[in-house]
N, CA, C and O atoms as a DFTB+ gen file, in Angstrom:
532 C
 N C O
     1  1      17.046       9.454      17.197
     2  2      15.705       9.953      17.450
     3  2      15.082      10.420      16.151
     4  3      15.778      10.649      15.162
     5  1      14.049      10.530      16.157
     6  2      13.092      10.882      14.912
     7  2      13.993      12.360      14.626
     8  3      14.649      13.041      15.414
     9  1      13.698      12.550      13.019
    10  2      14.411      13.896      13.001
    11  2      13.075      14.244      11.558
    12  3      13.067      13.722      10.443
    13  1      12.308      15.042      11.994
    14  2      11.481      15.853      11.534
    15  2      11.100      17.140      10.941
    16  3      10.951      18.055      11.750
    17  1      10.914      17.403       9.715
    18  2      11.306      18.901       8.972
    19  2       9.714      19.631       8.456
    20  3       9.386      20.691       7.924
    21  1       9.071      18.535       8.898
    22  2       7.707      19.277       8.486
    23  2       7.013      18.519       9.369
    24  3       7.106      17.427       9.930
    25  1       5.916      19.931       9.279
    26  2       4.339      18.578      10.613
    27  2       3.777      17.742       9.906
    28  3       3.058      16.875      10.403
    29  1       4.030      17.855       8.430
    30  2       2.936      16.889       7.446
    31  2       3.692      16.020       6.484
    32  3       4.243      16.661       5.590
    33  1       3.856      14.704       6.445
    34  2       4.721      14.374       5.422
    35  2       3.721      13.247       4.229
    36  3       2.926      12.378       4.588
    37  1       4.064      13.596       2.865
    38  2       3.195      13.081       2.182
    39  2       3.909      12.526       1.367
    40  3       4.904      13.089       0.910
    41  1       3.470      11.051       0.947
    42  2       4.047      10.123      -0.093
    43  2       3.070       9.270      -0.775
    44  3       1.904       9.224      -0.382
    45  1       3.554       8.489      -1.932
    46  2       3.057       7.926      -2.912
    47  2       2.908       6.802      -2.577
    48  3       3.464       6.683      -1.485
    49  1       2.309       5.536      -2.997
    50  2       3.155       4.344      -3.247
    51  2       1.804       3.611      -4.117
    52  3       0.583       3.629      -3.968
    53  1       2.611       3.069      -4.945
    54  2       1.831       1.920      -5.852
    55  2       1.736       1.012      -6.339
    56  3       2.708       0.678      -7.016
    57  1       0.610       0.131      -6.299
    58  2       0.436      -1.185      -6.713
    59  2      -0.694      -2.005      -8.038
    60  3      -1.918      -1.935      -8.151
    61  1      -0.136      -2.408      -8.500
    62  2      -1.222      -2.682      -9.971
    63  2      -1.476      -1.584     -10.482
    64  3      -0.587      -0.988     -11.091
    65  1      -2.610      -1.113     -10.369
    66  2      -3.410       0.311     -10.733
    67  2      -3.814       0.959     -10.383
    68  3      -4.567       1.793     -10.886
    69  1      -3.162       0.705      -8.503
    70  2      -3.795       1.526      -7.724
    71  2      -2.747       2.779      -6.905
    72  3      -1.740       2.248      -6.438
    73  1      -2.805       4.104      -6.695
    74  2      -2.245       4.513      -6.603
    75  2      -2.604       5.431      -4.815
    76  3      -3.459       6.314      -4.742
    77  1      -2.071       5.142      -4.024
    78  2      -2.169       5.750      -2.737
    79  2      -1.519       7.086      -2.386
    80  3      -0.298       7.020      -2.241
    81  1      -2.061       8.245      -2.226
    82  2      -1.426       9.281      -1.087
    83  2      -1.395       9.166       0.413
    84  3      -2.303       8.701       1.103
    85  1      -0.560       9.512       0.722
    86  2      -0.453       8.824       2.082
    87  2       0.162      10.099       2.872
    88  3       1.224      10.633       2.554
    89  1      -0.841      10.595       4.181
    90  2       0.025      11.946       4.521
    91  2      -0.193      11.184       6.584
    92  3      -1.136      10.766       7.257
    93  1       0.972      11.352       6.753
    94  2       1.044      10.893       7.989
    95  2       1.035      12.552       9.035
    96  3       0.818      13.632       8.485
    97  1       1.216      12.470      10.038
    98  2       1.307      13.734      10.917
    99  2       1.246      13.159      12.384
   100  3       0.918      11.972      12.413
   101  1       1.452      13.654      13.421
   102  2       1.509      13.361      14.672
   103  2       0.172      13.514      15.116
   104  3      -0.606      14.203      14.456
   105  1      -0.261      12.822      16.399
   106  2      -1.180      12.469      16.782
   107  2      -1.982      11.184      17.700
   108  3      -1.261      10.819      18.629
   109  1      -3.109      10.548      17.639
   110  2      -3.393       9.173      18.119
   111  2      -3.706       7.968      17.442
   112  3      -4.492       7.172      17.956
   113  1      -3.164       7.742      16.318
   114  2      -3.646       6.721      15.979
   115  2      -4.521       6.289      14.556
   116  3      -4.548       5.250      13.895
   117  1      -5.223       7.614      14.424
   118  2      -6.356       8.134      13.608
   119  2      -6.250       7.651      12.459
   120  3      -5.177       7.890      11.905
   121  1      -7.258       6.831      11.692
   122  2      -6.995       6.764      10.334
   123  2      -7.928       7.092       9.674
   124  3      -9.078       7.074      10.114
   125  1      -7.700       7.360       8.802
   126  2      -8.675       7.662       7.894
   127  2      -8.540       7.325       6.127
   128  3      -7.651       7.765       5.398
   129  1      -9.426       6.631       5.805
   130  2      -9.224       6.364       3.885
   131  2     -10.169       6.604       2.940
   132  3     -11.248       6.019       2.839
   133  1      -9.775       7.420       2.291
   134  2     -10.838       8.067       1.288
   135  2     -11.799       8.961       2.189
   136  3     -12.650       9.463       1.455
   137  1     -11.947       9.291       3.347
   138  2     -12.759      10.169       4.464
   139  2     -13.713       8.917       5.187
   140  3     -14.867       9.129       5.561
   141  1     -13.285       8.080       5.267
   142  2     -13.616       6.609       5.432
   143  2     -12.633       5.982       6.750
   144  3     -11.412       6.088       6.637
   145  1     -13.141       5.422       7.819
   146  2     -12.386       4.333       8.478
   147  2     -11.741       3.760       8.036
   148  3     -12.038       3.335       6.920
   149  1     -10.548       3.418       8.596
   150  2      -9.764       2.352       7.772
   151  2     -10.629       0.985       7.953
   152  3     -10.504       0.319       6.925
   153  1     -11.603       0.228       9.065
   154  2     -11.733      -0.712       8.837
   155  2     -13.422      -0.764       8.165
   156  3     -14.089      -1.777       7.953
   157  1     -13.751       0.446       7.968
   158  2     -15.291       0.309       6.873
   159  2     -14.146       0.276       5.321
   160  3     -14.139      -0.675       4.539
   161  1     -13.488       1.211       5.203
   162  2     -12.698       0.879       3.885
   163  2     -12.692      -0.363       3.296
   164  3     -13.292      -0.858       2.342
   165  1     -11.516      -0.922       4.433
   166  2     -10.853      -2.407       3.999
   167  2     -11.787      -3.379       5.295
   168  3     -11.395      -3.483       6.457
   169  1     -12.773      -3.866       4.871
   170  2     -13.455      -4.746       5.976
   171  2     -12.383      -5.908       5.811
   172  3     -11.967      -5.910       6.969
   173  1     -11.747      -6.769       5.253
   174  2     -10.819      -7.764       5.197
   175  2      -9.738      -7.572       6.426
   176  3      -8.809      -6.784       6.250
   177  1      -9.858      -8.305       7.700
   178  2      -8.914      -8.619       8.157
   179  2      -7.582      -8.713       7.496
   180  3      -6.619      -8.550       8.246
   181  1      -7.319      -8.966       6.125
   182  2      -5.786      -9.506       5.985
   183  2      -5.253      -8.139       5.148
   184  3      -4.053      -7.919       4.982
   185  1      -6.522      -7.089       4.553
   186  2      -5.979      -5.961       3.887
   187  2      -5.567      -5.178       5.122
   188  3      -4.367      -4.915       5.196
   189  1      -6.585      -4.641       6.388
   190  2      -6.125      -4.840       7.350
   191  2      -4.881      -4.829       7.990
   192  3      -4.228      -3.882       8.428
   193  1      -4.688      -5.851       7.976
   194  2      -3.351      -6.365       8.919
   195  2      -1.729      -5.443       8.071
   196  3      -0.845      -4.712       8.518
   197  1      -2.098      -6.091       6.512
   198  2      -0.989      -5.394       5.681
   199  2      -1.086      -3.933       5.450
   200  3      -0.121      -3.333       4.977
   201  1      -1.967      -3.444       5.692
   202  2      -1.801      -1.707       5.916
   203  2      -1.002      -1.305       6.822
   204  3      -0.060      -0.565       6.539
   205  1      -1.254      -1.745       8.122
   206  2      -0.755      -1.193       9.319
   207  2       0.394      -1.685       9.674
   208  3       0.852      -1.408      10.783
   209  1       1.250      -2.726       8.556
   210  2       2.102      -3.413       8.996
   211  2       3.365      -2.586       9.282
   212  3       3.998      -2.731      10.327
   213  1       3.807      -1.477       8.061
   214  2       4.750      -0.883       8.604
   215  2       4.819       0.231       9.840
   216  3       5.777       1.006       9.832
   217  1       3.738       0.341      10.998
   218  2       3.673       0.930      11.501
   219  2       3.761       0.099      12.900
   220  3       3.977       0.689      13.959
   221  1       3.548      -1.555      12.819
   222  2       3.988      -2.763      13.693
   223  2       5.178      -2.520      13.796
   224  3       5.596      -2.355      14.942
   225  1       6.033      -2.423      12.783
   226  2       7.262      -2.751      12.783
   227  2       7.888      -2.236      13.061
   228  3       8.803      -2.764      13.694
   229  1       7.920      -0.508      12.773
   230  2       8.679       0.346      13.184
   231  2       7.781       1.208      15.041
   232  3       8.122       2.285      15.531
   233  1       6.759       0.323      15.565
   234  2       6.320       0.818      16.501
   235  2       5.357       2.183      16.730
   236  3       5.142       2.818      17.762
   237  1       4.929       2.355      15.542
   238  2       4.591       3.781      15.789
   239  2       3.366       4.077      15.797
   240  3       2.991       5.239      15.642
   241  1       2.354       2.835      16.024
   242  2       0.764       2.569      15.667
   243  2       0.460       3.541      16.593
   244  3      -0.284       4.110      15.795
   245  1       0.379       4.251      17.602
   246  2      -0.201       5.205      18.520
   247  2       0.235       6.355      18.476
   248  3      -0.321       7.254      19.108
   249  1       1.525       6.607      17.579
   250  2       1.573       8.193      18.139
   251  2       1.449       8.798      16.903
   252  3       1.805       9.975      16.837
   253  1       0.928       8.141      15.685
   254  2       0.946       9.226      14.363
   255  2      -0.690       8.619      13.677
   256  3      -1.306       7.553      13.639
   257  1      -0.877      10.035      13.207
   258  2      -2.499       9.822      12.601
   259  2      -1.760       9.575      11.144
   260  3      -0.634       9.904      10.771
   261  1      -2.844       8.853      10.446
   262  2      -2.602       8.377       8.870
   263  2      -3.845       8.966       8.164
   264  3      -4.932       8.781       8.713
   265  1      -3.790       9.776       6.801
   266  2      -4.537      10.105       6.010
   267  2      -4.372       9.478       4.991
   268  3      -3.179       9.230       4.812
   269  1      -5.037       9.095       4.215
   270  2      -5.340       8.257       2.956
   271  2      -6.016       8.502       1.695
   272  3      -7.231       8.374       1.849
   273  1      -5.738       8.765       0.672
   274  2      -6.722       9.142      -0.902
   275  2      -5.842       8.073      -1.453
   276  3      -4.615       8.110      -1.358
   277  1      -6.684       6.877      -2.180
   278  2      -6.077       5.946      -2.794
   279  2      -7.748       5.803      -3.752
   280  3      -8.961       5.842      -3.545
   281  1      -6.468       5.571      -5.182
   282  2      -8.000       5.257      -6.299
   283  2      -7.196       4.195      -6.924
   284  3      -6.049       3.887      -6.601
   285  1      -7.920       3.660      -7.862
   286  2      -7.733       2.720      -9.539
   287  2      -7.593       1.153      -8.471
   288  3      -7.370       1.027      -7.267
   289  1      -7.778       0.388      -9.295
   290  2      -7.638      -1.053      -8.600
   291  2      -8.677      -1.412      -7.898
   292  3      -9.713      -0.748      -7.922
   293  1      -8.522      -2.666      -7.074
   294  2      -9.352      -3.692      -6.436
   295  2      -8.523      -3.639      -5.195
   296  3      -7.309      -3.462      -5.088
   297  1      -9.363      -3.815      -4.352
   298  2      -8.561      -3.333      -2.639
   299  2      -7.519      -4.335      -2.142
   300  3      -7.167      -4.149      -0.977
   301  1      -6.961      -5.345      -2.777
   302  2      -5.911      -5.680      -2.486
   303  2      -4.510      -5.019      -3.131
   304  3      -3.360      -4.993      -2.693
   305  1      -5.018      -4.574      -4.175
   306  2      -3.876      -3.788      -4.697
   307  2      -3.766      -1.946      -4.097
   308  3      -2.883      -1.096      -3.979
   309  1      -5.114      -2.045      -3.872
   310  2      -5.120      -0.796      -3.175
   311  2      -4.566      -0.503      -1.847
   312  3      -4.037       0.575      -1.575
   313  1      -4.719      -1.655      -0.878
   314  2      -4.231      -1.966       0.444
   315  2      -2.219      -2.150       0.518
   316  3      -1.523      -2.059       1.529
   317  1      -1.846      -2.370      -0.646
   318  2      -0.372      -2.885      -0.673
   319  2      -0.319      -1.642      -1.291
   320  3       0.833      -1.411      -0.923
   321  1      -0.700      -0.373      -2.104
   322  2      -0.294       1.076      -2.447
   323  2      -0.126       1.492      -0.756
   324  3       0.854       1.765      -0.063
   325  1      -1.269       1.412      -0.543
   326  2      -0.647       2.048       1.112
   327  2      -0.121       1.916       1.497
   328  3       0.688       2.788       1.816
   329  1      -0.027       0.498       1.918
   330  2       1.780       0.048       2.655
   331  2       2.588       0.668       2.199
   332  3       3.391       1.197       2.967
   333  1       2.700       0.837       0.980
   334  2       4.154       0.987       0.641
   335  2       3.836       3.159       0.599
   336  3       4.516       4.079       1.054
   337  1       3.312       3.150       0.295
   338  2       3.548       4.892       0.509
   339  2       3.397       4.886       2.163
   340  3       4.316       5.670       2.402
   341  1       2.946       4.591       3.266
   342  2       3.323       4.334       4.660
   343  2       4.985       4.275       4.790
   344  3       5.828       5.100       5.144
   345  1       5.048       2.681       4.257
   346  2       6.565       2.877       4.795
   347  2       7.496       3.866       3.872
   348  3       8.699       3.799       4.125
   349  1       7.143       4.671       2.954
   350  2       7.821       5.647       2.255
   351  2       7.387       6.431       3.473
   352  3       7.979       5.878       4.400
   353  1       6.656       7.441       3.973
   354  2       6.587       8.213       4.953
   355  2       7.123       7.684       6.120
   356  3       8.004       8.276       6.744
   357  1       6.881       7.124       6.300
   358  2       7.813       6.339       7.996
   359  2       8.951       6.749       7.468
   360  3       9.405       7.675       8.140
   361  1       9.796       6.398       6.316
   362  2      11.242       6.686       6.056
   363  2      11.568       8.315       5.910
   364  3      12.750       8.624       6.066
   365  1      10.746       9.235       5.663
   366  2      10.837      10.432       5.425
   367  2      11.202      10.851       6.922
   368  3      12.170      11.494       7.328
   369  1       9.979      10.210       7.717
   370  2       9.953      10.743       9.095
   371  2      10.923      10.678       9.839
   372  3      11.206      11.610      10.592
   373  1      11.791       9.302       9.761
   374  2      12.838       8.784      10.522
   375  2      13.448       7.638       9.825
   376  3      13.004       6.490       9.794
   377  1      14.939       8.263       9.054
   378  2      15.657       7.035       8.268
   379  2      16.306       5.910       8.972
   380  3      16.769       4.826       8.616
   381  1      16.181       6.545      10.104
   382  2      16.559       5.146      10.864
   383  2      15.572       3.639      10.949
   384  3      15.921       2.554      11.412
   385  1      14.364       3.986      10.385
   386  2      13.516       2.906       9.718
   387  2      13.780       1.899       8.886
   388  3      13.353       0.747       8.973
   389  1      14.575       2.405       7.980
   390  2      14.593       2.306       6.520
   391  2      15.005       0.828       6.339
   392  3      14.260       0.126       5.655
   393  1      16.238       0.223       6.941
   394  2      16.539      -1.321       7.419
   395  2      15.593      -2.347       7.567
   396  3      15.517      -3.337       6.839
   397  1      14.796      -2.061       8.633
   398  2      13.140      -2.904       8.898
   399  2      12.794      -2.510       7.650
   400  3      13.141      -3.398       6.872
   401  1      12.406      -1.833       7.221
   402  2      11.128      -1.710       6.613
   403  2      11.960      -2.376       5.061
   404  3      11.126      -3.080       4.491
   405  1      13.047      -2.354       4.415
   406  2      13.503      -2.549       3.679
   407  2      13.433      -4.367       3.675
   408  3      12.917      -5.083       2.817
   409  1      13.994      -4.692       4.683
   410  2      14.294      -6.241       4.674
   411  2      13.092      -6.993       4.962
   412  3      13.328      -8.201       4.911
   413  1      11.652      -6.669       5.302
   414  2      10.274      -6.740       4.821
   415  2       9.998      -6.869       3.755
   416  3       9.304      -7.835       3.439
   417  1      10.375      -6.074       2.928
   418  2      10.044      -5.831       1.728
   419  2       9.196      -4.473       1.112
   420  3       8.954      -4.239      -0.072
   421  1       8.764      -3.521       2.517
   422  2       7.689      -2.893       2.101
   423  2       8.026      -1.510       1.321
   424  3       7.135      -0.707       1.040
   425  1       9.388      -1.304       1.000
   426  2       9.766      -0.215       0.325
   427  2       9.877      -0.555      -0.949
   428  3       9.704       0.428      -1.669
   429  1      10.105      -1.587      -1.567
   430  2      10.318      -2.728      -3.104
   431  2       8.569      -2.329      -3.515
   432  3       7.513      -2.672      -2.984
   433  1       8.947      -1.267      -4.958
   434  2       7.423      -1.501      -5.966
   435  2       7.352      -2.812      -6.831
   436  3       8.230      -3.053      -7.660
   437  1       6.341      -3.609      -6.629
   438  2       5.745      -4.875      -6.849
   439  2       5.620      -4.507      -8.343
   440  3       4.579      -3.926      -8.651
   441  1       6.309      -4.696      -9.088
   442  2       6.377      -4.649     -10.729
   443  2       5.302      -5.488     -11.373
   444  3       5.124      -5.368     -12.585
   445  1       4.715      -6.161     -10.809
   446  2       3.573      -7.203     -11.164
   447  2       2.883      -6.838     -11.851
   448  3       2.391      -5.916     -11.200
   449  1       2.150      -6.838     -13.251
   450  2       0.660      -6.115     -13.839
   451  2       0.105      -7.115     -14.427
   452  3       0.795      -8.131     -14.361
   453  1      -1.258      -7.275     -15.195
   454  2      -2.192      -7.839     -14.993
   455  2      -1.535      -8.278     -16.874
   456  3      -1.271      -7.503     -17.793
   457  1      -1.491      -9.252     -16.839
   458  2      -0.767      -9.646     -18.613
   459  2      -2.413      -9.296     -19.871
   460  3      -3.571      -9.399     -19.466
   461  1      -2.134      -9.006     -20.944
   462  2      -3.267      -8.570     -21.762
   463  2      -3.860      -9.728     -22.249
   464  3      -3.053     -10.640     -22.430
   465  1      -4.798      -9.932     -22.466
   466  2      -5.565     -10.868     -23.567
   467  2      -5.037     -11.276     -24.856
   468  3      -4.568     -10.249     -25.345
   469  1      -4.898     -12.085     -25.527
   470  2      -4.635     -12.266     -26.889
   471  2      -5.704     -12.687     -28.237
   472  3      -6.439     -13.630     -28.530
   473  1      -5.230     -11.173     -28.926
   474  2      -6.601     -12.206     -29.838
   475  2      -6.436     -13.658     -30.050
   476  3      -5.342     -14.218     -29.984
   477  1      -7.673     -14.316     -30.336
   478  2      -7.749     -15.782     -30.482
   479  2      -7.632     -16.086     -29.777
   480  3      -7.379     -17.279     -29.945
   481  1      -7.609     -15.745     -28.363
   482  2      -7.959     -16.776     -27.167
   483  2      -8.585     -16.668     -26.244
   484  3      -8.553     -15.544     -25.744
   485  1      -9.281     -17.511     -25.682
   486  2     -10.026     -16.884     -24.053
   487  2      -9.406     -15.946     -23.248
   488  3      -9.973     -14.942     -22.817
   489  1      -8.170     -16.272     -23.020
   490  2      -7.379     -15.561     -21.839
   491  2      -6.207     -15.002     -22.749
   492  3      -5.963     -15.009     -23.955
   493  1      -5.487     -14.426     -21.392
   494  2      -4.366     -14.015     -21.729
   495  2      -3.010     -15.004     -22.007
   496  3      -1.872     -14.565     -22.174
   497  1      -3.433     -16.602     -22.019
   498  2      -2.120     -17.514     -21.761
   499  2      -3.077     -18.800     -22.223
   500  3      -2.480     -19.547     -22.998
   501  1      -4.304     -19.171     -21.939
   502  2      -4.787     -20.253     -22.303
   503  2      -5.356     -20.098     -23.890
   504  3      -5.732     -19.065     -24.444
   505  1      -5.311     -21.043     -24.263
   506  2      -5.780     -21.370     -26.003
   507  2      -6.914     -22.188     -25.609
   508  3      -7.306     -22.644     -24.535
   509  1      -7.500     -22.250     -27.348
   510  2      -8.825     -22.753     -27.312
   511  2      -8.388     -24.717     -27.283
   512  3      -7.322     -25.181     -27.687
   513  1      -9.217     -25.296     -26.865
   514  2      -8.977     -26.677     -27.165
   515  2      -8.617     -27.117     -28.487
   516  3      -9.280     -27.003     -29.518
   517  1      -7.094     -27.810     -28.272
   518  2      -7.032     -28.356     -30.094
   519  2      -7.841     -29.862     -30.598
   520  3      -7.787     -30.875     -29.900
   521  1      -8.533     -29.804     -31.834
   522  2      -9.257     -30.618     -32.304
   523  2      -8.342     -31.114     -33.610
   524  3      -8.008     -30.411     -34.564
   525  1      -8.087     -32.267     -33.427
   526  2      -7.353     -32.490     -34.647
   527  2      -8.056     -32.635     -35.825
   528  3      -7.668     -32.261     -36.932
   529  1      -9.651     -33.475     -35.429
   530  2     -10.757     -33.333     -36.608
   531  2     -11.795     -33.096     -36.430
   532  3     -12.578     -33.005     -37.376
């Protein structure tokens, strides 16, 4: 059974440059991001879907409200900070989670970052066209 040590549990999680607080608590359902709906927030069906995913999985979409302060980034990276500070709180709440949510993937920080520019080139990886004359 759930084994619970506080009414409020608050976690991190982050992605690219975006960094999510995430405070879960008992309740109906409730979300809220940035003092924002979750779906005026993230209008994208698929940011959406991956927010709430660890809460599919471990069943718990109705009986716990979700609070949200997430900054830096572009809302796909912002939407995968949540997940993952979610399923960090789901695991606080009840480690008997931790399996699902692990073999998902949604506890793994996405090491991914955005590679730098190089002088002398357009991009960060493409070169200018070579001209031999």
């Amino acid at each position: 059974m759930a084994v619970e040590s506080q009414e409020t549990i608050q976690t991190v999680g982050r992605r690219k440059r975006s960094i999510a607080r995430v405070l879960i608590s008992r309740g109906t359902g409730q979300w809220t991001v940035n003092g924002r709906q979750m779906d005026d927030y993230f209008p994208r069906p698929t940011h959406q879907i991956r927010v709430v995913e660890p809460l599919k999985v471990t069943g718990l979409e109705a009986s716990l409200d979700v609070t949200v302060r997430v900054r830096g980034g572009g809302l796909t990276g912002q939407s995968d900070a949540v997940r993952m500070g979610l399923a960090r709180a789901l695991v606080q709440h009840d480690e008997e989670h931790r399996p699902a949510l692990r073999e998902r993937g949604m506890l793994t920080r996405d090491a991914r970052q955005v590679e730098r520019k190089k002088p002398g080139q357009p991009k960060a990886r493409k070169r200018f066209q070579f001209s031999k004359r």
